[in-house]
Legacy VTK file of the C-alpha trace (Angstrom):
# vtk DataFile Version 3.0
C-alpha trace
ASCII
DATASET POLYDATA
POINTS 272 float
119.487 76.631 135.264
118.273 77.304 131.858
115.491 80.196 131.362
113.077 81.487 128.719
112.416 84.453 127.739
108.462 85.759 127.932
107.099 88.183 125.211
107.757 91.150 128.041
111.239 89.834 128.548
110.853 88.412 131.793
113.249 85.498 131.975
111.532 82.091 133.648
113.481 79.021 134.820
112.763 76.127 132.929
112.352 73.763 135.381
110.262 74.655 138.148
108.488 72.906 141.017
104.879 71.873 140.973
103.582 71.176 144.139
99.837 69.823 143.368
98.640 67.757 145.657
101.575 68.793 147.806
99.803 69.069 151.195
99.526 72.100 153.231
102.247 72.194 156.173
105.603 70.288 156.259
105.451 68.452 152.986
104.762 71.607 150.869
107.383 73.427 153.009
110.067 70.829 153.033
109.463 70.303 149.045
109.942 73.844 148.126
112.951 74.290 150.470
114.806 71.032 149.271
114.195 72.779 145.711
115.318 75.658 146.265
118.168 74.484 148.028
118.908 72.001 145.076
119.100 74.866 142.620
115.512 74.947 141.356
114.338 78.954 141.099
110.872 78.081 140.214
107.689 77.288 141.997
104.552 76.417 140.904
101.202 76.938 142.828
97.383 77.780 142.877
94.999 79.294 145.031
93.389 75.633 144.164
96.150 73.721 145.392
95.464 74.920 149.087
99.291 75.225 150.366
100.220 78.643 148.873
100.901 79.760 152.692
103.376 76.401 153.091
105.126 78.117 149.476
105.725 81.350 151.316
106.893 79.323 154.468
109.310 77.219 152.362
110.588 80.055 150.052
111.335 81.656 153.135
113.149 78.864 154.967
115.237 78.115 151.949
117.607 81.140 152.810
116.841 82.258 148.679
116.155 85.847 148.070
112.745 86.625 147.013
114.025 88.605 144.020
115.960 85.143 143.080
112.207 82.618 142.939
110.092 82.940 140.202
106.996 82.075 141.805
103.561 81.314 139.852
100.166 80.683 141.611
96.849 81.096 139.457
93.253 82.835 139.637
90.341 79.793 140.529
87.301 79.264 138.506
84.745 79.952 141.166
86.894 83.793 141.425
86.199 83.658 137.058
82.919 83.101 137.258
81.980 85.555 139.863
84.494 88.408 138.780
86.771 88.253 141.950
90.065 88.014 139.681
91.395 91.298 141.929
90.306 89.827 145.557
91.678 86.271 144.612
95.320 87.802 143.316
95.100 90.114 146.994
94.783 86.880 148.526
97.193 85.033 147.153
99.617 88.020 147.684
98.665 87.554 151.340
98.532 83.593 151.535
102.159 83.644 150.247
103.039 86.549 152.048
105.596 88.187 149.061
104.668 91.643 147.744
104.545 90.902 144.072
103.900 87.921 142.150
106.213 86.432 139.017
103.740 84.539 137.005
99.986 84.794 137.387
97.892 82.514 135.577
93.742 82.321 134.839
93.492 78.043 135.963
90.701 76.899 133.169
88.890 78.564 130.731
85.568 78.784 132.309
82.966 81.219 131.696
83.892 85.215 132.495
87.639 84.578 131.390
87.545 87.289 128.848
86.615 89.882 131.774
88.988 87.703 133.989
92.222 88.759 131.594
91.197 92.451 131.597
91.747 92.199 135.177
94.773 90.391 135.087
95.829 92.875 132.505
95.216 96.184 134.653
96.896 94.156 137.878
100.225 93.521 135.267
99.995 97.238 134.284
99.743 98.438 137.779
103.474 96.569 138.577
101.651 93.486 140.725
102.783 90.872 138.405
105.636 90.267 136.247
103.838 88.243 133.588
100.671 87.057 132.862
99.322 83.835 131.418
96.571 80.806 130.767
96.287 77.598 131.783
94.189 75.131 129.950
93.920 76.877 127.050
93.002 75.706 123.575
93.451 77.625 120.379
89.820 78.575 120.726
90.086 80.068 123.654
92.728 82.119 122.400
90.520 83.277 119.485
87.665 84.169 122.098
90.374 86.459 123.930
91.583 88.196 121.003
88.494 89.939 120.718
88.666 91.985 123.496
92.405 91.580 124.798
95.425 94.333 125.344
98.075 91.567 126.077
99.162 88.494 124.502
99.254 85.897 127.218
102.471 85.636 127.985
102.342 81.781 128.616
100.033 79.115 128.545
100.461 76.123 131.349
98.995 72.721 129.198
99.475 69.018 130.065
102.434 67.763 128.306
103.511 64.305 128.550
104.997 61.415 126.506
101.660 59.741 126.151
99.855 63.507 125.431
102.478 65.126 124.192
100.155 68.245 122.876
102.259 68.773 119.965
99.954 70.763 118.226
99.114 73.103 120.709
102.225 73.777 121.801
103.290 74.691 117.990
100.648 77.420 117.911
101.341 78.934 121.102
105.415 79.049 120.081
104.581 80.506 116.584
103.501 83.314 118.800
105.859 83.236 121.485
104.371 82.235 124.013
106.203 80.249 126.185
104.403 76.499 127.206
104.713 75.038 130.493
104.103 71.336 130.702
102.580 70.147 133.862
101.790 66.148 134.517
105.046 65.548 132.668
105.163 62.042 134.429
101.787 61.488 133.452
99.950 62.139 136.403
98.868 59.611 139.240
99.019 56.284 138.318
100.976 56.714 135.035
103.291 53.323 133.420
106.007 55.593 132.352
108.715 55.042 134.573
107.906 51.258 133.447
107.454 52.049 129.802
110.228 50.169 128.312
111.795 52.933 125.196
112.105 55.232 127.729
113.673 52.683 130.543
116.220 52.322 127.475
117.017 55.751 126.693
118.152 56.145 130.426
119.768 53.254 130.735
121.915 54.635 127.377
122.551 58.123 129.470
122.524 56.712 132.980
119.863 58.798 133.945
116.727 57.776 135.295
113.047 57.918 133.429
112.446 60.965 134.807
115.585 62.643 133.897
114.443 61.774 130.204
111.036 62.920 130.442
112.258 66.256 131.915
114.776 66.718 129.173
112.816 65.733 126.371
110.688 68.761 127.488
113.377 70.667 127.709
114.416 70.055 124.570
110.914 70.657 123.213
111.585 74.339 124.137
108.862 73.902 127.215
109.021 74.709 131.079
108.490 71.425 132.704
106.796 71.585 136.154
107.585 68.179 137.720
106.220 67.221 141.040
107.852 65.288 144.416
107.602 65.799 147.852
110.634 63.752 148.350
114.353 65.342 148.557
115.687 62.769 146.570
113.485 62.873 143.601
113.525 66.315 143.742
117.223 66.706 143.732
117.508 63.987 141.107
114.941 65.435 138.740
117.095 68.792 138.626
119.811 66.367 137.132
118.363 66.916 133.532
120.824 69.756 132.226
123.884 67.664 131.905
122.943 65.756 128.815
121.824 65.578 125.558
118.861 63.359 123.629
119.534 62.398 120.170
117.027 62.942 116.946
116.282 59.560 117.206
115.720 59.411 120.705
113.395 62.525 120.495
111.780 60.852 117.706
111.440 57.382 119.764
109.725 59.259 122.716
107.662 61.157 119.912
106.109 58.084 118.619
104.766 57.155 122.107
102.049 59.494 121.717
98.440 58.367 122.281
96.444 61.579 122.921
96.020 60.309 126.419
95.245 62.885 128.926
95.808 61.907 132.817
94.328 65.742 133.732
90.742 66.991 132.711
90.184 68.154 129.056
89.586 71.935 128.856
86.488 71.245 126.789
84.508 69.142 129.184
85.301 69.539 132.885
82.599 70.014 135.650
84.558 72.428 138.481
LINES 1 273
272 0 1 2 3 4 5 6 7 8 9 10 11 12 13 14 15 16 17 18 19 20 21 22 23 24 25 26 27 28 29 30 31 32 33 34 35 36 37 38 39 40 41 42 43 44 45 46 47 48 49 50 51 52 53 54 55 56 57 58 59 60 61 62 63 64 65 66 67 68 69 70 71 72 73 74 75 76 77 78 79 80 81 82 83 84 85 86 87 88 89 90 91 92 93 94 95 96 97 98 99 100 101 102 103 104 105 106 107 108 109 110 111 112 113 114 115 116 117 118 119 120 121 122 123 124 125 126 127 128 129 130 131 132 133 134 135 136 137 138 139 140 141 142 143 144 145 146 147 148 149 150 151 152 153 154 155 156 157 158 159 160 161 162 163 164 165 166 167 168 169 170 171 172 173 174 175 176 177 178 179 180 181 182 183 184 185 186 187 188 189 190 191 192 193 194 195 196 197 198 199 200 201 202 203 204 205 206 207 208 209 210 211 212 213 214 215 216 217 218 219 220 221 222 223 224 225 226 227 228 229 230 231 232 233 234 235 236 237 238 239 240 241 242 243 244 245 246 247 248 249 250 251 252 253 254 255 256 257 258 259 260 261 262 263 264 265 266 267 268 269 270 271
């Protein structure tokens, strides 16, 4: 497993499991258990995502040590916009029933998220979090913050894909260090990659699968990729991404299938 290093020197896996739209119960436990058990040490949840509980239950199951899972989860906007940033983290803390969390993230930038990182900030200080971070987060939201911020985000969770590939973005948060995680790296619910025919090529070439490619072109991007399955095979297949290489050109070729399409919301016009 490969890891990053945050601006605190916290080390994070670079792959790690997302488990939106995982449902609460068996599939959320099963998926994080099969991870785990595959060799993932990441996983990737929200108090939005409803099956933080199931995460605890699975981490738990999977016979890995709690010190050994880096485990993320991340503050809703409703808890933003009425300043409940502390009672929200409590409850997560409870939901997945650890005593400290890895990676705590503010979900969008809706209104109070200034106040909502000075909260984050003081829970971080006070030894409840290993690292804190943004999700959604465009450079002018970062401007807003650094009026009135004591910590650098330590990460900042975007959608990063082949067809929305975020380029920019992702070059301004590394020219700070922060560390980018890519979620939707598939493209999200009804995506054409796995059909899209460069990329069909470029795994045929490694005998990998689409996936595999996708993963490591991330990887290779210097991102932590979050990809998403409830099903043991695809999870155990998609952790097959280390053992290989992608060319310049093939970088390039993926590259060039950018069409600044998002699957996900855009963090400048959303209505939740």
């Amino acid at each position: 497993m490969d890891e990053l290093k945050l601006l605190n020197g916290v080390k994070i896996p670079s792959i790690g499991l997302g488990v939106f739209l995982s449902n609460e119960g068996e599939e959320t436990r099963n998926a994080v258990k099969w991870a785990l058990q595959a060799g993932y040490r990441h996983i990737d949840t929200a108090k939005a995502y409803h099956n933080e509980t199931s995460v605890g239950q699975g981490v738990k199951a999977s016979g890995i040590a709690r010190e050994d899972v880096f485990i993320t989860t991340k503050i809703w906007n409703e808890d933003v916009r009425h300043h409940r940033v502390r009672e929200a983290f409590f409850g997560s803390l409870e939901r997945l029933d650890v005593d400290y969390i890895d990676l705590c993230l503010i979900h969008w930038p809706v209104n109070g998220f200034p106040e909502a990182w000075s909260e984050l900030e003081n829970l971080y200080l006070e030894g409840k979090i290993r690292a804190i971070g943004v999700s959604n987060f465009h450079v002018h939201h970062f401007d807003e913050l650094k009026n009135t911020l004591r910590i650098l985000p330590m990460v900042n969770q975007i959608e990063s894909n082949p067809l929305m590939n975020n380029q920019k973005l992702i070059d301004y948060c590394q020219n700070q260090s922060i560390v980018v995680e890519a979620y939707s790296p598939f493209g999200g619910t009804g995506s054409k990659l796995f059909e899209n025919q460069t990329l069909r090529q470029i795994a045929k070439n490694h005998h990998k699968t689409v996936a595999n490619v996708i993963i490591r072109w991330c990887l290779q991007r210097n991102l932590v990729v979050l990809p998403k399955s409830v099903h043991q095979k695809y999870i155990e297949s998609n952790f097959q991404s280390f053992d290989f290489s992608l060319s310049k050109d093939e970088m390039e070729k993926i590259n060039s299938l950018n069409t600044n399409t998002r699957s996900g919301a855009d963090p400048d016009n959303f209505n939740f």
